[in-house]
KEGU-698530 format. One record per residue (C-alpha): residue in three letters; x, y negated, z. Coordinates in steps of 0.001 Angstrom, whole numbers, plus 500000, padded with zeros to 6 digits. Layout:
<recs>
ALAXYZ ...
</recs>
This chain:
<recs>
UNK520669483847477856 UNK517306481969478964 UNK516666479577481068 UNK513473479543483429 UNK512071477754486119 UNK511011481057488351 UNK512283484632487526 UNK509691486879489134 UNK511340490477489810 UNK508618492874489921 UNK504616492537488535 UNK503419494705491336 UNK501004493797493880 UNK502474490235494797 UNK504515489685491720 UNK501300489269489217 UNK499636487229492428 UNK503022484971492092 UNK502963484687487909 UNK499719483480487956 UNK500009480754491080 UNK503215479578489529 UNK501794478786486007 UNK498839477195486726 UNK499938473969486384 UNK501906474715482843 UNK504689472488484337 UNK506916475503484996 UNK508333478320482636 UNK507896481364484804 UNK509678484468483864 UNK508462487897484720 UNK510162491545484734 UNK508703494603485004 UNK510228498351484730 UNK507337499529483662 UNK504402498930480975 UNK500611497868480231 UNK498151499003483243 UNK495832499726480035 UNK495539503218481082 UNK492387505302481025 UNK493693506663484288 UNK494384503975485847 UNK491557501824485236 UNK488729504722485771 UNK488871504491490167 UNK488838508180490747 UNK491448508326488225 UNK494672507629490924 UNK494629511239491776 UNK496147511781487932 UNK498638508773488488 UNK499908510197491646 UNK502076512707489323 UNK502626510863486196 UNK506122509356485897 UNK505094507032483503 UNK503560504543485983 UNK504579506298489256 UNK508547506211490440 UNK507621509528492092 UNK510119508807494992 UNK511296511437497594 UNK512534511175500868 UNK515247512461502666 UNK515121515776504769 UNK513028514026508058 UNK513636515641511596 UNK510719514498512498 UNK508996516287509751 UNK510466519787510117 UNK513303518482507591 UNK510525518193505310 UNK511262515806502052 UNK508084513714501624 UNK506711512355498600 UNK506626508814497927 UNK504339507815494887 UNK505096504108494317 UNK503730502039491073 UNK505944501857488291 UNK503338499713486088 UNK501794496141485632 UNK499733495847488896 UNK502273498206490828 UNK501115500416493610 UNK497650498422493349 UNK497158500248489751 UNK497717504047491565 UNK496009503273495078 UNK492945504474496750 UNK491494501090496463 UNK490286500636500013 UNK489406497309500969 UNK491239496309504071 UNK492946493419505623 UNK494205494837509154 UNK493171493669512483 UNK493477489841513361 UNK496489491002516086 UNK498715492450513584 UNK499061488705512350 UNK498710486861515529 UNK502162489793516427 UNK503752488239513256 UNK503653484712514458 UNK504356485325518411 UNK507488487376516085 UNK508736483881515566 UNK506909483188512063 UNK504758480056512560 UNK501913479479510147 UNK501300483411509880 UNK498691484189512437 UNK495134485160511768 UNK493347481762511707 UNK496457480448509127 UNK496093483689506834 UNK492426483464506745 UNK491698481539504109 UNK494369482996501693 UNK492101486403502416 UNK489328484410501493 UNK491077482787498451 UNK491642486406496932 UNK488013487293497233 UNK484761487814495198 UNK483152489054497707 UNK480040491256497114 UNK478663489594500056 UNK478726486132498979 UNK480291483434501390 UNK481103483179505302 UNK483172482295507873 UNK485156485478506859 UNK484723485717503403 UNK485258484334499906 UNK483389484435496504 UNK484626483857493179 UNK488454484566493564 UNK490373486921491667 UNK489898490189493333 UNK485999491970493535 UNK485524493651496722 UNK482270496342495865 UNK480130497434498708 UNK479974501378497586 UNK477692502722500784 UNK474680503113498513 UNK476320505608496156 UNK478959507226499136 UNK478022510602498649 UNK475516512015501705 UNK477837514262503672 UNK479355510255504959 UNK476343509561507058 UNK476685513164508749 UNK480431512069509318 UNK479232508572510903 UNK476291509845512922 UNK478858512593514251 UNK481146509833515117 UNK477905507862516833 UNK477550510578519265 UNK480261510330520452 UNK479888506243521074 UNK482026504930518336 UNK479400502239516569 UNK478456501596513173 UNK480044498762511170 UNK479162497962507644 UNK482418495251507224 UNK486224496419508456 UNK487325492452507516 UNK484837490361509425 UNK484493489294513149 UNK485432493024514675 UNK486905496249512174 UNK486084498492515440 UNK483658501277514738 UNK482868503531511750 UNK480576503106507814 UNK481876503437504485 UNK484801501489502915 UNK484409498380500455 UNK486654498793497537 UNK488546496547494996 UNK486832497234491575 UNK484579495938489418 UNK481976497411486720 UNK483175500494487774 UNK486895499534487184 UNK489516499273488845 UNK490196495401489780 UNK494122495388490816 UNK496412491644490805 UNK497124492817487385 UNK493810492569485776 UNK492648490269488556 UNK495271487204488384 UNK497920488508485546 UNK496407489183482441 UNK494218486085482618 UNK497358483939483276 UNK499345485357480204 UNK497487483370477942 UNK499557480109479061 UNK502442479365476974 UNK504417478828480295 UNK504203482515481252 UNK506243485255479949 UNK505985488873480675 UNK508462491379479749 UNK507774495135480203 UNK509995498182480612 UNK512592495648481762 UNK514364496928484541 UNK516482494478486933 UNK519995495506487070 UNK520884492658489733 UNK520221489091491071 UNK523092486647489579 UNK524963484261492195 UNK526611481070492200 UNK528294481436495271 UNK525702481626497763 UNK522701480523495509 UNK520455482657493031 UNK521168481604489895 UNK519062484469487677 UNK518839488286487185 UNK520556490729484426 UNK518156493301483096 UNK518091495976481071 UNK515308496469478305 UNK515449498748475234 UNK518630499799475860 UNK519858496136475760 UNK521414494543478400 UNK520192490342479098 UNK520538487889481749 UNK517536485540482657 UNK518803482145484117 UNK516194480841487465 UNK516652476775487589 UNK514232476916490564 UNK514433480330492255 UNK514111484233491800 UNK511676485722493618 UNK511965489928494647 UNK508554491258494383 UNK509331494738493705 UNK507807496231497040 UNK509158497821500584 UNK511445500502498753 UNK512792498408495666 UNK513097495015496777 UNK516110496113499810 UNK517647498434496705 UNK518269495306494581 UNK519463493387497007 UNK521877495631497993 UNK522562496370494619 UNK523554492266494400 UNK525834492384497254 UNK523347491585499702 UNK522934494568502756 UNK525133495771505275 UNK528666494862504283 UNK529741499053505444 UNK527183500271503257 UNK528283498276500347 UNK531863498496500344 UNK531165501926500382 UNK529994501809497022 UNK532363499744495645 UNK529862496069495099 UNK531127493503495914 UNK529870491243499261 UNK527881488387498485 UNK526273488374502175 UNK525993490177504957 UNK522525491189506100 UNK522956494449507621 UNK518594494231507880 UNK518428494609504578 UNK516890498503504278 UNK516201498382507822 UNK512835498128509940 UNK510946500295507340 UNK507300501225509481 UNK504788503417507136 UNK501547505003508453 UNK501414509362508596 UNK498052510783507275 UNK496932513957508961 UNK493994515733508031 UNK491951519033508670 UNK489792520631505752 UNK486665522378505756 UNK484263525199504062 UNK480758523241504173 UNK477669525132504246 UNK476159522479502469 UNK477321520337498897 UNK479961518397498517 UNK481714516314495843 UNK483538520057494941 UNK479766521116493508 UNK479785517988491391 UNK483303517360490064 UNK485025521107490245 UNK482602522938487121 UNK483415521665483913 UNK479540520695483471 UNK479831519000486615 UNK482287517027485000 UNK480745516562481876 UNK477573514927483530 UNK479742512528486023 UNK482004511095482664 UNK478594510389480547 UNK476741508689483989 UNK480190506719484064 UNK480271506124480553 UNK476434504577480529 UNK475975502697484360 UNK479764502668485466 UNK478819504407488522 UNK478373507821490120 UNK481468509838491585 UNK484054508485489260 UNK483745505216490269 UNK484170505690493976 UNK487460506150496159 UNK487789509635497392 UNK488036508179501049 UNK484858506745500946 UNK483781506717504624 UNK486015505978508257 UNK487022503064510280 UNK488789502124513289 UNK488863503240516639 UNK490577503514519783 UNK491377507374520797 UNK490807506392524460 UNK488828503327526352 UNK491899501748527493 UNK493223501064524406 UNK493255497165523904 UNK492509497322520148 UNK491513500388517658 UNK494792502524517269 UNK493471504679514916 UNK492066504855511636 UNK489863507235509953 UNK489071508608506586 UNK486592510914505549 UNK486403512848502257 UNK483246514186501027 UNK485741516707498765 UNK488626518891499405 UNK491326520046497565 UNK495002522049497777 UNK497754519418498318 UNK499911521676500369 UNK502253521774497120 UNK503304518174496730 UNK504040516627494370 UNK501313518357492707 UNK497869516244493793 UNK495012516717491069 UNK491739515094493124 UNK489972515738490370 UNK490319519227490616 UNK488871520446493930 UNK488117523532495604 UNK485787526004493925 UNK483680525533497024 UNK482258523149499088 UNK484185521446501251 UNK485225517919502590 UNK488177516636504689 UNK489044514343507776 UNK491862512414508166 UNK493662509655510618 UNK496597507637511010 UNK498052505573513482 UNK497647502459513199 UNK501100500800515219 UNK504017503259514743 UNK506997502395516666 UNK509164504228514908 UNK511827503120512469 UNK513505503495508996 UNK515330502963506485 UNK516425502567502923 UNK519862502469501276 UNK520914502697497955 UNK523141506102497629 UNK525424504421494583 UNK526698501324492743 UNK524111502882489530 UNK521005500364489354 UNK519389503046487979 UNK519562505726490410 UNK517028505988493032 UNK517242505019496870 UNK517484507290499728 UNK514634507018501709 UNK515329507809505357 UNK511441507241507113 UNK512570508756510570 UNK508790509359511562 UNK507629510475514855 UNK510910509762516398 UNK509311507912519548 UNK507454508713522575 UNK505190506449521876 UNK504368507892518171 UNK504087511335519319 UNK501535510673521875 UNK499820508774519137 UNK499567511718516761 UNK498187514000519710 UNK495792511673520436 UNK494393510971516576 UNK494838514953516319 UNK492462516066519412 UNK490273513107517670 UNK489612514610514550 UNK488823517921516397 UNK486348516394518425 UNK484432514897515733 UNK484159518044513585 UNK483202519568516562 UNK479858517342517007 UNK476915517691515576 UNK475702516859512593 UNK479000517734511414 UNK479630520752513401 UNK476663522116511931 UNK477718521911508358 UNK481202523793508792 UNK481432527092507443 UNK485144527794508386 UNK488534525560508942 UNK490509525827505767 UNK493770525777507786 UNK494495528560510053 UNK496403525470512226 UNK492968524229512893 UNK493101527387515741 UNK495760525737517986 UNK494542524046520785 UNK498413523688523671 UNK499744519712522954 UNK503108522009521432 UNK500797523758518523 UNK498966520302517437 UNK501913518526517381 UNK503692521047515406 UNK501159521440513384 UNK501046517289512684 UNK505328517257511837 UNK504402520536509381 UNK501514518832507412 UNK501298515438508135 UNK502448513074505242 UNK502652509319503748 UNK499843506913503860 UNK501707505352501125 UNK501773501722503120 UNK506000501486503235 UNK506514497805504907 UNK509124495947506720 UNK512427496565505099 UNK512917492661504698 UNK511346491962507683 UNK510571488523507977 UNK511745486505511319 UNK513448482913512510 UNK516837485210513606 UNK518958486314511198 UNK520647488567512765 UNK517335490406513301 UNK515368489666510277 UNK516237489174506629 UNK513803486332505494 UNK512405483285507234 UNK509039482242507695 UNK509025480432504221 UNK510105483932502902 UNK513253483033501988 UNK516445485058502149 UNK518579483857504951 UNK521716482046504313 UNK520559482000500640 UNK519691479681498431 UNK516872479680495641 UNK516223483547496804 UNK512579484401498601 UNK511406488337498541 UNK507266488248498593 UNK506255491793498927 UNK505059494011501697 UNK509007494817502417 UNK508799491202504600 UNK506309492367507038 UNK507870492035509971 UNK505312494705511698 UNK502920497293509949 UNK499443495859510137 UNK496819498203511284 UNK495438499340507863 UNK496142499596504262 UNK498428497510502986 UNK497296496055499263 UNK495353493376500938 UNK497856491811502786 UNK500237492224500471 UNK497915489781498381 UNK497221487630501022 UNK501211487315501682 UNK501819486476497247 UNK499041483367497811 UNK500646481826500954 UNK503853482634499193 UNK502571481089496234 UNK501339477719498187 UNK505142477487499741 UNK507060477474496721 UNK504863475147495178 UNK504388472657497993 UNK508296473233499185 UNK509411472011495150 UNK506772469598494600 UNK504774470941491828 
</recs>
């Protein structure tokens, strides 16, 4: 057995964010685990690459849901990072923080010290931005943010002058003084790679002596004392271990894993675990609960004029985009796929944008899931538009199913099971017809690629949304953060009520989705985290 200062569950998103924080100083002996390996992928680091990581269980815990009513009993696929830099190593890379509200919500939740103007500068903190410093923005932090609108591919500015007609304006930066309006999305890489926490903060923190990083180590459970953390048991090469935390242990394994371990420790609803035989350490019936996640709905088109397909579909189309990566780092394969949208209200008396928008210069078959190759499109032209809602009101959860650490967790997202969502998707859906049916765009459609696109009764587009509509892959709130414990599971400081030496720093703690995607904030949450721990123990 070892002894540490921090055990870090988890080198996702937050958890490499946390490792490198907590080692700075070289005071402490931080400790971190991580079921999966090295982020030194070709795949992963090439950006256009995610679309191969989206199926590869080697990095990817290729979670499923259960049967959704919402969904026409669909099962939905969950990709979620299994790999140093965590979903951040197998994401689109879109640069977003969320609109100043969602955290201004977080703080009026009960959560002082979380709204806009006191997250702020941790957003700035993370940055290099490729704008240089402002008011809104950072330079020379740990995470590059690119500015991509010079190389989006053409077929963007038809989407955006389409959108202009019909009075939704320009905006060239989604995290400055207003994200309203439409332009192409800044993205986390740089040279052409991808820039994720673990190449950002981790790998340049591992060369302290006071940081250790174990891969394919796979927590088992969180170790009490009675009612305080006292380390974690983990399995690696077929070996069981226990890792001793003198200060505290720290969940960062993300909204789906971070409620499974916990429950796993004895820490859920006290039901739930009896029924599977653990043993109660506390009861936070939370735990699992709360779980918010944006739907993505799209509608793909036949253009009459090139797209993305043309370049990336022939094999000599291929050829030519891997040598112009290979010798400037640029061209298609260093781009999202998303690479244009924005934020927008679906009627004037919306108080903020409720919807967000994604436009694909390509198009490809992902009616098959879990089978997603981007990088093999259509043998045609053709390009996509997609939304989301930005606020769902609905309401999930996720349990564990048995007492076996290593079986997955049922996944129960319960999507469109408001009013209030419904009318959302209607709304976003009659949006996305609208703009494909304005000119310029309008004028470059050959034909809809789904015969759904034909519907036009409230009944036919919303069935048509529960039949296709799937994950945005931004899971949050399932250790929703909150001053009640009966209605949250951590405090403000992020630490596990009635717990001691336990905080969960991950996007599970959100205690509502923010309007965007989610790897920002997730970020932002690790470096306020990070400032906490250290100012709470003195370091």
């Amino acid at each position: 057995m070892e002894i540490f200062d921090y055990v870090i569950v988890g080198a996702g998103t937050a958890g490499c964010v946390l490792a490198d924080r907590l080692s700075a100083s070289g005071k402490r002996r931080v400790l971190v685990l991580e079921a999966g390996g090295s982020d030194r992928r070709f795949w992963i680091q090439l950006p256009i690459g995610y679309g191969r990581t989206f199926n590869d269980a080697r990095v990817n815990w290729m979670y499923e849901t259960e049967p959704d009513p919402g969904m026409c009993d669909r099962r939905g696929f969950w990709p979620r990072g299994k790999v140093m830099g965590g979903s951040g190593s197998i994401n689109g890379m879109i640069y977003i923080r969320g609109l100043p509200r969602d955290f201004d919500e977080w703080r009026a939740l009960g959560n002082p010290g979380w709204g806009y103007r006191d997250v702020l500068p941790y957003f700035r903190k993370l940055e290099d931005y490729c704008g240089g410093v402002s008011e809104f923005h950072g330079h020379g932090g740990p995470i590059h943010i690119t500015d991509v609108s010079q190389a989006a591919h053409p077929l963007c500015r038809t989407f955006i002058d389409s959108c202009g007609r019909l009075g939704y304006r320009e905006l060239r930066d989604f995290n400055g003084a207003s994200a309203e309006g439409v332009g192409i999305y800044q993205i986390t890489t740089r040279s052409g790679r991808r820039d994720s926490t673990a190449r950002g903060y981790l790998r340049p923190a591992l060369r302290r002596a006071n940081l250790t990083l174990r891969l394919h180590a796979r927590a088992l459970g969180v170790l009490f004392d009675g009612q305080r953390a006292i380390g974690v048991a983990y399995r690696q090469n077929s070996g069981t271990f226990e890792a001793r935390a003198s200060r505290s242990v720290l969940l960062c394994l993300g909204a789906v894993n971070s409620p499974q371990l916990l429950q796993l420790s004895g820490v859920g609803d006290t039901e739930l675990l009896r029924r599977h035989g653990i043993d109660v350490v506390a009861h936070h019936p939370l735990v699992g609960r709360t779980l918010q996640d944006h739907l993505d709905f799209s509608y793909a088109y036949r253009s009459k004029v090139p797209t993305l397909n043309d370049e990336i579909y022939p094999f000599s189309g291929k050829l030519r985009a891997a040598l112009r990566y290979v010798f400037t780092r640029g061209g298609p394969l260093a781009m999202s796929i998303n690479q244009s949208g924005g934020f927008v209200k679906s009627d004037p008396g919306q108080p903020e944008p409720n919807l967000q928008l994604y436009f694909s210069p390509m198009s490809y078959d992902n009616a098959h899931w879990p089978v997603r190759r981007l990088m093999n499109p259509h043998p045609f032209p053709g390009f996509a538009v997609s939304f989301n809602p930005c606020r769902p009101s609905s309401r999930g959860r996720i349990e564990i199913g048995s007492a076996d650490p290593l079986a997955p967790p049922r996944i129960f997202p319960h999507y469109l099971s408001t009013e209030h969502d419904a009318t959302e998707a209607l709304a976003g859906t009659r949006l996305l017809r609208e703009i494909v049916a304005t000119a310029p765009l309008a004028d470059v459609i050959a034909e809809p690629l789904q015969r759904s696109a034909a519907g036009s009764s409230d009944a036919e587009l919303l069935q048509d949304f529960r039949a296709r509509a799937s994950t945005c892959f931004h899971p949050v709130g399932t250790c929703g953060m909150g001053a009640d414990p009966s209605t949250s599971v951590v405090d403000a400081q992020l630490r596990v009520h009635g717990l001691a030496a336990l905080r969960v720093v991950d996007a599970s703690i959100f205690p509502t989705l923010t309007s965007g995607n989610t790897n920002t904030p997730t970020i932002m949450v690790a470096e306020k985290a990070a400032d906490m721990i250290t100012a709470e123990e003195g370091e």
